[in-house]
C-alpha positions as a printed Julia matrix, in Angstrom:
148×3 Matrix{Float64}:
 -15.24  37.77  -17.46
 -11.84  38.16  -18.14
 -10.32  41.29  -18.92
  -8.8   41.8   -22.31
  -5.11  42.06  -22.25
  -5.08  44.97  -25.58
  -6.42  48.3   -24.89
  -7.98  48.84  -28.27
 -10.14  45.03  -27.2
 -11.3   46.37  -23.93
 -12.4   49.76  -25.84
 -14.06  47.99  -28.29
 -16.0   45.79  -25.91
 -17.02  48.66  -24.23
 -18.19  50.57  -26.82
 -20.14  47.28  -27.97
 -21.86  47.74  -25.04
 -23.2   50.79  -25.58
 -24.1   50.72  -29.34
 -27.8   49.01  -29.43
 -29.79  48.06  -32.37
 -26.91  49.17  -34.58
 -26.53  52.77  -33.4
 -23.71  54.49  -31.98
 -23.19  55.13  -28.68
 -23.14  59.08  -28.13
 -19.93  60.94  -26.68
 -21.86  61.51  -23.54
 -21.91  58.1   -22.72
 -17.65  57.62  -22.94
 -16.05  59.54  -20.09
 -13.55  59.33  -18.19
 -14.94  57.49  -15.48
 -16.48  54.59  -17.46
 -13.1   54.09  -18.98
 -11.31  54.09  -15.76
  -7.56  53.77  -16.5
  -7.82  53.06  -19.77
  -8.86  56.52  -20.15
  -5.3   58.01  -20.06
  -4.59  56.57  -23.13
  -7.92  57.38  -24.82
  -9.24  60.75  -26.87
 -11.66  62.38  -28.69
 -12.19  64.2   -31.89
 -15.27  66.25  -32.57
 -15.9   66.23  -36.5
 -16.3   68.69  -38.55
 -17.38  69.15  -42.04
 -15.02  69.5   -44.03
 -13.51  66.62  -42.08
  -9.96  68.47  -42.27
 -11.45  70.85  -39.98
 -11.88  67.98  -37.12
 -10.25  68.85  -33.98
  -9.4   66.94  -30.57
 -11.89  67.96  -27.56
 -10.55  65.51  -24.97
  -7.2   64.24  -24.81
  -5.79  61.2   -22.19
  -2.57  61.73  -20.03
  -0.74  59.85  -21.58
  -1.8   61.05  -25.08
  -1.21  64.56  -24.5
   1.64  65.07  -26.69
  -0.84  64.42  -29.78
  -2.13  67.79  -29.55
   1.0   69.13  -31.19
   0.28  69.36  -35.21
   4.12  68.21  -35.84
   3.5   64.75  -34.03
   2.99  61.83  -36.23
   1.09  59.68  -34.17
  -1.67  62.8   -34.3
  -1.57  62.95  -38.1
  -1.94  59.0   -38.24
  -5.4   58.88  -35.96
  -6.84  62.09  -38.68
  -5.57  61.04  -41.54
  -8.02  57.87  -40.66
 -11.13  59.83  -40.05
 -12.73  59.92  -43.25
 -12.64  56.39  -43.4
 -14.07  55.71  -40.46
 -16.7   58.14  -41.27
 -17.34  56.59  -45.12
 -17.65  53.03  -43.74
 -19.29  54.13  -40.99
 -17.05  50.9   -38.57
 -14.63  51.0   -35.99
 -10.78  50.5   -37.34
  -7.28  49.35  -35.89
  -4.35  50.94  -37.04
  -1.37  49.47  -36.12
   2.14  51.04  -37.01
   5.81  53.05  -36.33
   5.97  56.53  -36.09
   7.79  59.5   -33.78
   6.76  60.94  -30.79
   8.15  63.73  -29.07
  11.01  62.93  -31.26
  11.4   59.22  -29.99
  10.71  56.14  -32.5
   7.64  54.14  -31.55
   5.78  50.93  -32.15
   1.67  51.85  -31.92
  -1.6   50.12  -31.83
  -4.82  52.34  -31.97
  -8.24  52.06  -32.93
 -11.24  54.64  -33.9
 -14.56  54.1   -32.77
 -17.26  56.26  -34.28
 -19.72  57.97  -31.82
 -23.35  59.92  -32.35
 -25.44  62.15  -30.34
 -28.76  61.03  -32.31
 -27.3   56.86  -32.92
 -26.93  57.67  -36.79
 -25.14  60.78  -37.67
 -21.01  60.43  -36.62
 -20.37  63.77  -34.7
 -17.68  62.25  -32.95
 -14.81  59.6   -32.58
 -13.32  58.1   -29.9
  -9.73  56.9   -30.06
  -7.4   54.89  -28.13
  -3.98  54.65  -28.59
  -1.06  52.98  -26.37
   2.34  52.42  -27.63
   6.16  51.89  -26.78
   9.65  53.11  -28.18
  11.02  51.22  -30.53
  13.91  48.64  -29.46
  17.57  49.09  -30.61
  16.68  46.1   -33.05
  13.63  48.23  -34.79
  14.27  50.48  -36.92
  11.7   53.43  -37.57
  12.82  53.86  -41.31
   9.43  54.69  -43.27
   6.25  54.25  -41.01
   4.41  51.0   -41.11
   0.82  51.77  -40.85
  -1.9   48.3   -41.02
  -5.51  49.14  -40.3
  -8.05  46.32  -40.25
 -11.94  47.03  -39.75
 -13.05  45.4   -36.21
């Protein structure tokens, strides 16, 4: 098989994979090592009720600068959550934001995860991106999300 050229694809797939007779594959089963490099750019939140309380357990190399509450590319993947959690699906988001105080063009997805196959307890999320060109402006974000 081919592998799939987007991060958020090869995610997906994976979590496909797991996810049998419509139930969610638990956090236990996404680790680092079953991601393999794709894991740098990967994290996830354990949620919380309210869902404002939701925090990040595991966070990717290359992610790491999410943690801090005044990055935008953070605020993007929770403000998110409760959808994912009402529709109960996995969802793109695609967009422009600021990180570490650099302008950047994103693609990320959420993919809902369960310790009993029912229940969301947790989310995975991957995220890559790049800085914006000289041609790009960041002016106001541009967020698209689409349900995969």
């Amino acid at each position: 098989m081919q592998r799939e050229r987007r991060l958020v694809d090869r995610v997906l797939r994976l979590w496909r994979e797991l996810a049998h007779g419509g139930r969610f594959p638990s956090r236990d089963q996404i680790e680092p090592s079953v991601l393999g490099e794709d894991w740098a750019n990967c994290l996830v939140i354990a949620v919380h009720s309210p869902v404002q309380l939701s925090q990040f357990l595991d966070v990717g190399d290359n992610l790491s600068g999410v943690r801090c509450p005044n990055d935008n590319l953070a605020g993007v993947l929770l403000s998110h959550l409760s959808e994912v959690l009402s529709e109960r699906r996995c969802l793109m988001i695609e967009g422009r934001a600021r990180l570490r105080q650099v302008g950047i063009l994103y693609r990320s997805a959420l993919y809902p995860l369960s310790e009993d196959g029912v229940a969301i307890d947790h989310v995975l999320g991957a995220a890559n991106y790049r800085p914006l060109l000289e041609n790009e402006e960041l002016m106001a974000p541009l967020i698209r999300t689409k349900w995969l």
